[in-house]
C-alpha positions as CSV (number, residue, x, y, z in Angstrom):
1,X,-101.8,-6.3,-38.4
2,X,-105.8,-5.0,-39.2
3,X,-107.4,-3.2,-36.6
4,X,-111.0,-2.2,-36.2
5,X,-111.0,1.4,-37.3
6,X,-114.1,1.7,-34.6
7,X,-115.8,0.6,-32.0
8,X,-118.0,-2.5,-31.9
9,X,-121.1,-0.8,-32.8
10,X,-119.0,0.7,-35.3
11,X,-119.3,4.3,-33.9
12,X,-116.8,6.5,-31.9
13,X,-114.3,5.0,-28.7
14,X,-116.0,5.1,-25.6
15,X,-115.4,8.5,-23.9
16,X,-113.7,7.0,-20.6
17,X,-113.5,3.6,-21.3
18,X,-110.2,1.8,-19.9
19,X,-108.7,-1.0,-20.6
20,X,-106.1,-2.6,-17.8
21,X,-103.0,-5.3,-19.0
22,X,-102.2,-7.8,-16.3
23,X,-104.8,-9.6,-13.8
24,X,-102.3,-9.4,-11.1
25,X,-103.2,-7.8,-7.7
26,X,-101.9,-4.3,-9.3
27,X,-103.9,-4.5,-12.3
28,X,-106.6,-5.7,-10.8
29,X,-106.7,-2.8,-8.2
30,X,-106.3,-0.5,-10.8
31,X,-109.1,-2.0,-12.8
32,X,-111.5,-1.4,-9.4
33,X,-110.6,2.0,-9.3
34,X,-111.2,2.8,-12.6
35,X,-114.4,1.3,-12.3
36,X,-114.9,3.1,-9.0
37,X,-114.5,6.2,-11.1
38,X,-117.6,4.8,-13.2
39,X,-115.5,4.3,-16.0
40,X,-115.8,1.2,-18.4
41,X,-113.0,-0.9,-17.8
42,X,-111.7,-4.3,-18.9
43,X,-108.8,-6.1,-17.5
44,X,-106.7,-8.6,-20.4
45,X,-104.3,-11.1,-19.4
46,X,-102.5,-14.2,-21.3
47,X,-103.3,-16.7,-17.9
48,X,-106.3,-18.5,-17.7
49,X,-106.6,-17.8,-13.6
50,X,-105.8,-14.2,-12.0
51,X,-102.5,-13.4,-9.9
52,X,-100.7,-16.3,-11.9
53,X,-97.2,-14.7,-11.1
54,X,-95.7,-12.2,-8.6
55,X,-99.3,-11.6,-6.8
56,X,-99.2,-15.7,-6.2
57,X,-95.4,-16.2,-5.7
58,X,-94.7,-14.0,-2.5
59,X,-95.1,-14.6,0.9
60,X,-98.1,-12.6,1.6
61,X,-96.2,-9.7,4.1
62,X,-98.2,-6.8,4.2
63,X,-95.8,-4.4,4.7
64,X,-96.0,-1.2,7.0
65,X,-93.0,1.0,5.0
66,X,-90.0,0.7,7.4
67,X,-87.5,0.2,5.4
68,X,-88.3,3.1,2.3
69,X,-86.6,6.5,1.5
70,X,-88.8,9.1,3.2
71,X,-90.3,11.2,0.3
72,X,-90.1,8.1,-2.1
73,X,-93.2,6.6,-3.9
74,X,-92.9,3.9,-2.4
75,X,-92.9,4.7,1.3
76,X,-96.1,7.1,0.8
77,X,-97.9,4.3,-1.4
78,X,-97.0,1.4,1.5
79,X,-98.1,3.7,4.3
80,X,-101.4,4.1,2.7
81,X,-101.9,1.2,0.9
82,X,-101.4,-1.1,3.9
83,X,-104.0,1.0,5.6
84,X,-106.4,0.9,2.8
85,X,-105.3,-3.4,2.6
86,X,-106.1,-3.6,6.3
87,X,-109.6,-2.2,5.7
88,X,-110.3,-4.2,2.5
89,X,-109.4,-7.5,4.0
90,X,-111.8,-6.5,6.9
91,X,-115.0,-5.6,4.8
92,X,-114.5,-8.6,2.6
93,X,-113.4,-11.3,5.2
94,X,-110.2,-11.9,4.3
95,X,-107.4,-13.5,6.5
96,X,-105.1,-10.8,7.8
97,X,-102.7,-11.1,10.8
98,X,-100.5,-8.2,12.3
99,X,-98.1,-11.0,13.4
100,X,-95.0,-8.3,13.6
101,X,-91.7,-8.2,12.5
102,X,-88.1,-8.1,13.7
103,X,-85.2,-6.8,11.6
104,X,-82.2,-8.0,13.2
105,X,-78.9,-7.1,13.8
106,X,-76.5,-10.5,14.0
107,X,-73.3,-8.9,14.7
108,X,-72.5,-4.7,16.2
109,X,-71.3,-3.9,12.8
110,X,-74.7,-4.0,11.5
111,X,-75.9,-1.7,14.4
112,X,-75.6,1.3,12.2
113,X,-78.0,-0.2,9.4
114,X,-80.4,-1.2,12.2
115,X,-80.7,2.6,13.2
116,X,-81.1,3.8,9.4
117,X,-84.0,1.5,9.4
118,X,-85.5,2.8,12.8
119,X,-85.1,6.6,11.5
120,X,-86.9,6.0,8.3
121,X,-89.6,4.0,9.3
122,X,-90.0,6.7,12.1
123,X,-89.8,9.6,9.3
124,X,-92.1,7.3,7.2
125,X,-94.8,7.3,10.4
126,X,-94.5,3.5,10.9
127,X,-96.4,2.9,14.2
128,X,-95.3,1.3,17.3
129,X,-91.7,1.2,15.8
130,X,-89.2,0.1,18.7
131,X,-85.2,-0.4,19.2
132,X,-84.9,-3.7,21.1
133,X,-81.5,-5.0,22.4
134,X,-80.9,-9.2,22.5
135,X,-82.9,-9.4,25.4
136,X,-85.8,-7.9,24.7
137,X,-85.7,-8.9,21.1
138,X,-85.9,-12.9,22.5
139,X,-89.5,-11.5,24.3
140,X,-90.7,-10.9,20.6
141,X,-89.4,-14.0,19.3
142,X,-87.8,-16.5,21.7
143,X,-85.9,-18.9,19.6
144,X,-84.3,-16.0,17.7
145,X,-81.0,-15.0,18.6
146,X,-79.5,-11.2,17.6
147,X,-77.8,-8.5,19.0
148,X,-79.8,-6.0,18.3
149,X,-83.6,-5.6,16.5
150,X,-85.7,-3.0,15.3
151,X,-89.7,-4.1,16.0
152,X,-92.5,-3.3,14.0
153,X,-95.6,-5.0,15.3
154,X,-97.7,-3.7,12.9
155,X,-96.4,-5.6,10.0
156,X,-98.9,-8.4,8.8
157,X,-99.0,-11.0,6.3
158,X,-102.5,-11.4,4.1
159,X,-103.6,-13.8,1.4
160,X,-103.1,-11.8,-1.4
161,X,-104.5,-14.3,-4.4
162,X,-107.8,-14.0,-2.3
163,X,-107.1,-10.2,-2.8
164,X,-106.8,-10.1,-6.1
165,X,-109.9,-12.9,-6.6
166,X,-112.3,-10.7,-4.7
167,X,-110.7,-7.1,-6.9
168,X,-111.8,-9.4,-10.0
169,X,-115.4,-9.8,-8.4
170,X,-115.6,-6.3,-7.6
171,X,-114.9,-5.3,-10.8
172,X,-117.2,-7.2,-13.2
173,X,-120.0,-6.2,-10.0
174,X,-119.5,-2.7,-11.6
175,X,-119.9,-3.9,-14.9
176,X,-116.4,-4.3,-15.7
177,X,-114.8,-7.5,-17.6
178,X,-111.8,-9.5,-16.7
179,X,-111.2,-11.6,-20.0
180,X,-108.5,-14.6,-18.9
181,X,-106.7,-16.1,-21.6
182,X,-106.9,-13.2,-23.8
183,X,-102.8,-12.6,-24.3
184,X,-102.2,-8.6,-25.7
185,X,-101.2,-9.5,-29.7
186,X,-100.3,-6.2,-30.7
187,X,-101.7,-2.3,-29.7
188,X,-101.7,1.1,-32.0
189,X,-102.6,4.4,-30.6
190,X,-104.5,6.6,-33.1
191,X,-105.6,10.0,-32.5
192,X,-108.7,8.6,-30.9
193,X,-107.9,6.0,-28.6
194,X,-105.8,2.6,-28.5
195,X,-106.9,-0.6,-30.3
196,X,-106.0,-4.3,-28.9
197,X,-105.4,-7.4,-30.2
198,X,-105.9,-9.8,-27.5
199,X,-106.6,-13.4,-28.2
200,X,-108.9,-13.5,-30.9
201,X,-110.2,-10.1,-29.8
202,X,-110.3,-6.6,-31.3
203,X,-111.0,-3.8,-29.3
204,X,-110.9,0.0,-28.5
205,X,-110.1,1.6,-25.6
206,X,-110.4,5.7,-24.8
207,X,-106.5,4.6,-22.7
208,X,-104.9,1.9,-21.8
209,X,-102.6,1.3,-18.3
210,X,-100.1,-1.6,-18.5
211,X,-99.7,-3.2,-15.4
212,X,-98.2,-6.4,-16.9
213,X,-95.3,-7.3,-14.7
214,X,-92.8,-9.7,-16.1
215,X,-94.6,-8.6,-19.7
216,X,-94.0,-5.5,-19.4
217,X,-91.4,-4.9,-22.2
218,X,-93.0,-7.0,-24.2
219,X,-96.2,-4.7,-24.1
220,X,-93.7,-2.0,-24.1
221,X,-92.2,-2.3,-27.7
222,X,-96.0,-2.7,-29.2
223,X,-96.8,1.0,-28.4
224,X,-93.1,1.8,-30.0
225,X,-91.6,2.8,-26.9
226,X,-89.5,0.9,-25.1
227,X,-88.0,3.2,-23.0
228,X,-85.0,3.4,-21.2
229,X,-85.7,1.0,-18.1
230,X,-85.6,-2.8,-18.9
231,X,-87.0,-5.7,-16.7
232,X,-84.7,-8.4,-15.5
233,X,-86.1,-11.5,-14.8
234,X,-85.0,-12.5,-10.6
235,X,-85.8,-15.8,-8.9
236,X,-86.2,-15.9,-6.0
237,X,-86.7,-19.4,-3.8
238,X,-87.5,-20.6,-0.6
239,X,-87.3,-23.5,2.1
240,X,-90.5,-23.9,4.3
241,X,-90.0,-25.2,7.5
242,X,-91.8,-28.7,8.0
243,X,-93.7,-30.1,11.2
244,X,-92.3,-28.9,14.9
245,X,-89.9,-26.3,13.2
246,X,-92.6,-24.2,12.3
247,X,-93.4,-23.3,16.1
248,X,-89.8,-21.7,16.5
249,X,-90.7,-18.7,14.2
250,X,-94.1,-16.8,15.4
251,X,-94.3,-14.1,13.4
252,X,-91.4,-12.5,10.5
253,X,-87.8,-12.3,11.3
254,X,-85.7,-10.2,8.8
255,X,-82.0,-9.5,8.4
256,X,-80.7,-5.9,8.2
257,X,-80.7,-5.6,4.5
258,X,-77.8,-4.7,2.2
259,X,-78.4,-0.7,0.8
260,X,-77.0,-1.6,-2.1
261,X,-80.0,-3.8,-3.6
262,X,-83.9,-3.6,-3.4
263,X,-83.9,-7.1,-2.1
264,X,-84.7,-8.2,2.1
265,X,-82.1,-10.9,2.1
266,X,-82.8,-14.2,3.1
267,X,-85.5,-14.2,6.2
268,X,-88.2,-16.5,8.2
269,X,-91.7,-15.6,7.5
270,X,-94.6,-17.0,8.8
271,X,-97.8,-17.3,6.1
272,X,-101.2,-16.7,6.8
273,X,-102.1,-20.5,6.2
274,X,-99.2,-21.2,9.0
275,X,-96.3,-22.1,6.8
276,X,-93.0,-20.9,7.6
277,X,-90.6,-19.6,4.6
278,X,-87.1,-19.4,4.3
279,X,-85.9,-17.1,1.9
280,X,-86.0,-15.7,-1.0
281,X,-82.3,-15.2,-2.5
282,X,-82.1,-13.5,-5.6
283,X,-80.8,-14.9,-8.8
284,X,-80.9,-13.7,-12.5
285,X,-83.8,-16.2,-13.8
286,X,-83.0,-17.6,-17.6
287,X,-86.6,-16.8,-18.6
288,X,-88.8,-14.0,-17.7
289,X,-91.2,-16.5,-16.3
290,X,-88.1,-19.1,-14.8
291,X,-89.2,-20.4,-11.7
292,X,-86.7,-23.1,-12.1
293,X,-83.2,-23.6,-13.8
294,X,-84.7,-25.6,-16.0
295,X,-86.9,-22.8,-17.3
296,X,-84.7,-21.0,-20.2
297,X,-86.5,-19.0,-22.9
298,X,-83.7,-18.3,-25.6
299,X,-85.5,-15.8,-26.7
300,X,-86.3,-13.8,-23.4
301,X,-82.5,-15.0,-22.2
302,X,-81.5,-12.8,-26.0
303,X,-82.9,-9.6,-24.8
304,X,-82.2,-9.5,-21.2
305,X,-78.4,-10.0,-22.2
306,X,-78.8,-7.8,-25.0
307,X,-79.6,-4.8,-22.9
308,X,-77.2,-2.9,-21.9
309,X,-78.1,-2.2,-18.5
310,X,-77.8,-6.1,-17.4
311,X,-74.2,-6.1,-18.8
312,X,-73.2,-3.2,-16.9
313,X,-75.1,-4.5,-13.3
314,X,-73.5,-8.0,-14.0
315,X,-70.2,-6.2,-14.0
316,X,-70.7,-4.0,-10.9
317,X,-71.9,-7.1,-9.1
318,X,-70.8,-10.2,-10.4
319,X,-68.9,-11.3,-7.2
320,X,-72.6,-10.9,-5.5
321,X,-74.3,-13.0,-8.3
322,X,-71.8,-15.7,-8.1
323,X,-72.6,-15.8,-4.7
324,X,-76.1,-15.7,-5.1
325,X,-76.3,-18.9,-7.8
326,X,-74.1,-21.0,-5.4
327,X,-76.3,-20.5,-3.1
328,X,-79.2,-21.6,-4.9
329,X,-77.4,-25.1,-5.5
330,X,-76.8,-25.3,-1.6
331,X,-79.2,-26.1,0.7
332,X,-76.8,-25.3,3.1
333,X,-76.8,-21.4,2.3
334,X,-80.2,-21.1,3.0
335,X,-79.7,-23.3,6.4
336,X,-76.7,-20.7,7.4
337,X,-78.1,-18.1,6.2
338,X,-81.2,-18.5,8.6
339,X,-79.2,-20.0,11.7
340,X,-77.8,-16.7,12.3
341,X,-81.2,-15.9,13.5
342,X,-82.6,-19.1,14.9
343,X,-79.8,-21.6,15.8
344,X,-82.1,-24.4,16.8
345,X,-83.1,-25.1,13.3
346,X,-81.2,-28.2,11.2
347,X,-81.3,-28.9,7.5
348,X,-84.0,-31.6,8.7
349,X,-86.2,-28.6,9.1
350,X,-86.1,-27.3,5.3
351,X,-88.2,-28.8,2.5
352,X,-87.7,-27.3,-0.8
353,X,-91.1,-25.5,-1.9
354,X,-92.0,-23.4,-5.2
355,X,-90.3,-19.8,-5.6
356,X,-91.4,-16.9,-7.6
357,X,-89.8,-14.7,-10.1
358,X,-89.2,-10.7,-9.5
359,X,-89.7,-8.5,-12.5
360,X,-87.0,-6.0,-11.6
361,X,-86.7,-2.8,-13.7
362,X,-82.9,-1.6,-14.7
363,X,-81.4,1.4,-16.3
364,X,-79.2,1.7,-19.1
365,X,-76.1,2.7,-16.7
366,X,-76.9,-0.7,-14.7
367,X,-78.7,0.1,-11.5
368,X,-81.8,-1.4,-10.5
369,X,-84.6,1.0,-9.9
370,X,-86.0,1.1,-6.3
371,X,-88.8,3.1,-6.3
372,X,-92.0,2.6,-8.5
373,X,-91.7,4.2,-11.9
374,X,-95.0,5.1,-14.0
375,X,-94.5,6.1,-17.8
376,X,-97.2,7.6,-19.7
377,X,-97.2,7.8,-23.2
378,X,-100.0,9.2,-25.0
379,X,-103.3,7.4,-24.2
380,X,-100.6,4.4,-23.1
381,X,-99.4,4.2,-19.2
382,X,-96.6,1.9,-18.2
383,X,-96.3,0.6,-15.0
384,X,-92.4,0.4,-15.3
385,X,-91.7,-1.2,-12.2
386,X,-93.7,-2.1,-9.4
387,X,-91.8,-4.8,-6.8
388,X,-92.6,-5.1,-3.4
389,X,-94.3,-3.7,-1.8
390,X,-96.0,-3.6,-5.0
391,X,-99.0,-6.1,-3.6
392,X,-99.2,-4.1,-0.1
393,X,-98.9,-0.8,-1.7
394,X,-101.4,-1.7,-4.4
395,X,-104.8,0.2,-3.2
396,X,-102.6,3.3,-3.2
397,X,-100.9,2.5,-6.0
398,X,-104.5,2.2,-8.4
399,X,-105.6,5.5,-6.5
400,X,-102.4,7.4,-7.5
401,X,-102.0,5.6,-11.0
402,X,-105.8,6.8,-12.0
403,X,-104.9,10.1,-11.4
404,X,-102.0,10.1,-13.5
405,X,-104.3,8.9,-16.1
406,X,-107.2,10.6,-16.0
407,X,-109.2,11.1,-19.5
408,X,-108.4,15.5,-18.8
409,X,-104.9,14.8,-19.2
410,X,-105.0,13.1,-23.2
């Protein structure tokens, strides 16, 4: 592959010019801080419209970092990047609703879970965090039905697309570029900076952050290192509730969630445009962009299964996996799964509505990563693995990201 040997006058890289991989709400936030920075920055992605996957494909909760290891990335980065959400959504006018959520206990033995969860999220300085029992829970949500709940009424759902549209604006307001449809070809580092193929572009940046999501390994083996983290592909779908149902359900109502995985469970959440979802379960997904079963990529499906990391999780937790696929064929396990908190609803009251893929990093040895992972690699950083609360974290996540990257330490 030819790459310009300079710039596009022909002279020297750019002292401080950036470019970003992946227009999703991470990206894009990263982008704006870079800019911020008064650096010259310009976002790539293959889509022709911005937060085309994960950033358009959740349910919108803004997190406020109950559930995180205290000391973890991830619960710093949620505390204060839902703070730093909150006031962005404010200056720019866009919808955000501290609706609350309850993290329910269904039956005593999953009282001990339940306290975990209200001793991190204390540790973590969630505010207004409170230990209901099944009477007081029912004053939070009435048709919900538990004994025992933690409450955090500070949790709030957001439209992140709108986010991510108005992180776009900002960014080519500072003189930035976000260039859609402009999928990343190929990438050398030379001694001076990193040149891109994207599209039918050539171009040289002083660094380059990858904040690609499901592409990330595909980015990944362009700069030569793949590392030792893979991303697996995980669907997850959902039921909304249609007409009346909708009203049983005010604001989010979560299960206590198994330790073992980085997944919620199966929950109720209420959207900022008033939909209700059910879900999402968590399946393997036969493409990394399978938002169906009928979405398989043999080539994708080649290298998940070739890494060694997905063999090993798919033999610590097959019985789980088997469990999770039947489910996705049965209406019925996302009905049951949702009765345990709110009996009233029937399988009248869930229309099947479009999912959204996780891009889920694992080791070699087979565990899935929980915290968010960063890999710098000469003028290249990796965003390794970024899942929820990825999108509420994401002001926090640009800030700490820059640093990690700033032009003193190439």
């Amino acid at each position: 592959m030819r790459f310009l040997e300079a710039g596009a006058s022909g002279g020297a890289v750019p002292r401080g010019s950036v470019g970003v991989v992946g227009a999703g709400i991470v990206g894009l936030a990263v982008a704006r801080q870079v800019a911020l920075d008064g650096a010259t920055v310009t976002v790539l992605d293959k889509e022709d419209h911005v937060a085309a996957h994960q950033t358009g494909h959740n349910s919108g909760v803004v997190h406020a970092g109950i559930y995180y290891r205290p000391g973890s990335l991830k619960a710093r980065l949620c505390r204060e990047g839902a703070a730093m959400l909150r006031e962005y959504c404010a200056e720019h006018r866009i919808p955000y609703d501290e609706v609350g959520k309850l993290v329910i206990a269904s039956t005593a033995a999953e009282r001990p879970g339940l306290r975990d969860i209200a001793e991190r999220a204390r540790a973590n300085g969630v505010p207004g965090i409170a230990e209901l029992d099944a009477l007081a829970l029912r004053e939070v949500e009435p048709n919900a039905v538990g004994v025992a709940a933690v409450h955090s009424p500070h949790t709030a759902i957001a439209d992140f697309p709108a986010v991510a549209r108005r992180m776009a604006r900002d960014i080519e307001e500072r003189g930035g570029s976000v260039l859609l449809s402009h999928p990343v070809r190929a990438l050398r580092q030379t001694s001076g900076g990193v040149d891109v193929l994207a599209g039918g572009r050539r171009l040289r940046f002083d660094r380059l952050i990858v904040c690609a999501g499901l592409g990330t390994d595909t980015v990944a083996r362009m700069t030569g290192a793949p590392g030792d983290v893979r991303i697996v592909p995980f669907r997850g779908e959902y039921y909304a509730l249609a007409g009346a149902a909708r009203d049983l359900v005010r604001g989010l109502i979560y299960p206590v969630p198994d330790p073992r995985y980085p997944f919620l469970g199966v929950h109720l959440t209420r959207r900022i445009d008033g939909e209700v979802l059910v879900g999402p379960n968590a399946v393997m997904a036969l493409a990394l962009e399978g938002y169906s079963w009928r979405d398989v990529d043999p080539g994708d499906l080649r290298r998940i299964l070739a890494w060694r990391g997905t063999r090993r999780l798919a033999v610590r937790h097959w019985r789980t996996g088997v469990r999770e696929v039947l489910g996705s064929l049965s209406k019925g396990a996302f009905l049951s799964a949702a009765r345990r908190y709110v009996p009233a609803l029937t399988a009248d009251d869930l229309v099947r509505v479009e999912g959204g893929v996780r891009a889920q990093a694992v080791d070699r040895d087979g565990a899935l990563l929980d915290d968010f992972s960063v890999d710098v690699q000469g003028r290249v950083a990796l965003v390794r693995n970024a899942p929820s609360p990825a999108a509420t974290s994401s002001l926090a996540i640009a800030r700490h990201i820059v640093g990690l990257t700033s032009v003193s330490s190439f």
